[in-house]
C-alpha positions in Angstrom: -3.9 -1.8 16.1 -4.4 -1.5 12.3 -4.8 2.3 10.9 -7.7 2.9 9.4 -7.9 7.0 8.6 -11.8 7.0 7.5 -14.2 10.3 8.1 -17.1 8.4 9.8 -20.0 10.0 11.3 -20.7 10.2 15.2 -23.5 10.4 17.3 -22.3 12.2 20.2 -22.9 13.8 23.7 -21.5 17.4 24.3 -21.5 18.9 27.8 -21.4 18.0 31.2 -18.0 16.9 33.2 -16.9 15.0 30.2 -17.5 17.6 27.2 -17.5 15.3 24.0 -18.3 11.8 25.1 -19.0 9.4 21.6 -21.9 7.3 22.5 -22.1 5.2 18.4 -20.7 5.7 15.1 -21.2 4.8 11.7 -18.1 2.4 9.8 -18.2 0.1 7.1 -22.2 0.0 6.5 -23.1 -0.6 10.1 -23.2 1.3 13.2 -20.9 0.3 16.2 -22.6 1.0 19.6 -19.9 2.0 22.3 -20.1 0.3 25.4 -17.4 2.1 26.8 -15.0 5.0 26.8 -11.7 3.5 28.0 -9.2 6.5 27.7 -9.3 9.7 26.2 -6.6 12.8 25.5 -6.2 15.8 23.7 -3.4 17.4 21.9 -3.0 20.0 19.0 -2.4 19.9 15.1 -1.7 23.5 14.5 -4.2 25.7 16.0 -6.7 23.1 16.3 -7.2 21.0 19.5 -8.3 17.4 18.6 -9.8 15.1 21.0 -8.9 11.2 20.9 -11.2 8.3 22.2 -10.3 4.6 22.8 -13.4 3.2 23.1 -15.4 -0.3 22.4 -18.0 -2.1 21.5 -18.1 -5.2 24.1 -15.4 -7.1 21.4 -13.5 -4.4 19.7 -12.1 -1.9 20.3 -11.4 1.7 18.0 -10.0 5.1 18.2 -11.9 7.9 17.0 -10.4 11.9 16.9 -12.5 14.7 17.0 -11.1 18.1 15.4 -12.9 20.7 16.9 -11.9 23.2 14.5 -13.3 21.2 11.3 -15.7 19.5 13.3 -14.6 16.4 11.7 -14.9 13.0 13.1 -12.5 10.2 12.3 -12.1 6.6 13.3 -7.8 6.2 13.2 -7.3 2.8 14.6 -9.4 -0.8 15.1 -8.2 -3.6 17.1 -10.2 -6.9 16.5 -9.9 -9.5 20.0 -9.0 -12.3 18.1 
């Protein structure tokens, strides 16, 4: 996967079994519907828990973090299928 690092902005779904579920996001002038969530996990940096997303598209695949203490999306990683 190649690191990417950008702020990007999220539409998102709070609530229900999942809590934060990304459902499209905004990256390089274009928005990327997700498809899918494939795997998600949380862990901490410092005293704010952050919750990680692999998710696609249909033909690629990203990672997005959400801190919940800045309320800051970010996209981290992108992995092109070709």
């Amino acid at each position: 996967m190649e690191y990417v690092g950008e702020q990007v902005s999220v539409v998102a779904s709070f609530g229900g079994k999942e809590r934060v579920r990304p459902v499209k996001f905004r990256w390089a002038h274009r928005v990327v519907q997700i498809t899918e969530v494939t795997y998600r996990w949380t862990d901490r940096q410092g005293q704010s828990k952050v919750y990680h997303f692999c998710v696609t598209d249909g033909s690629t695949i990203y990672e997005l973090s959400f801190n919940a203490t800045s309320i800051v999306w970010k996209l981290d990683k992108v992995e092109t299928n070709t």
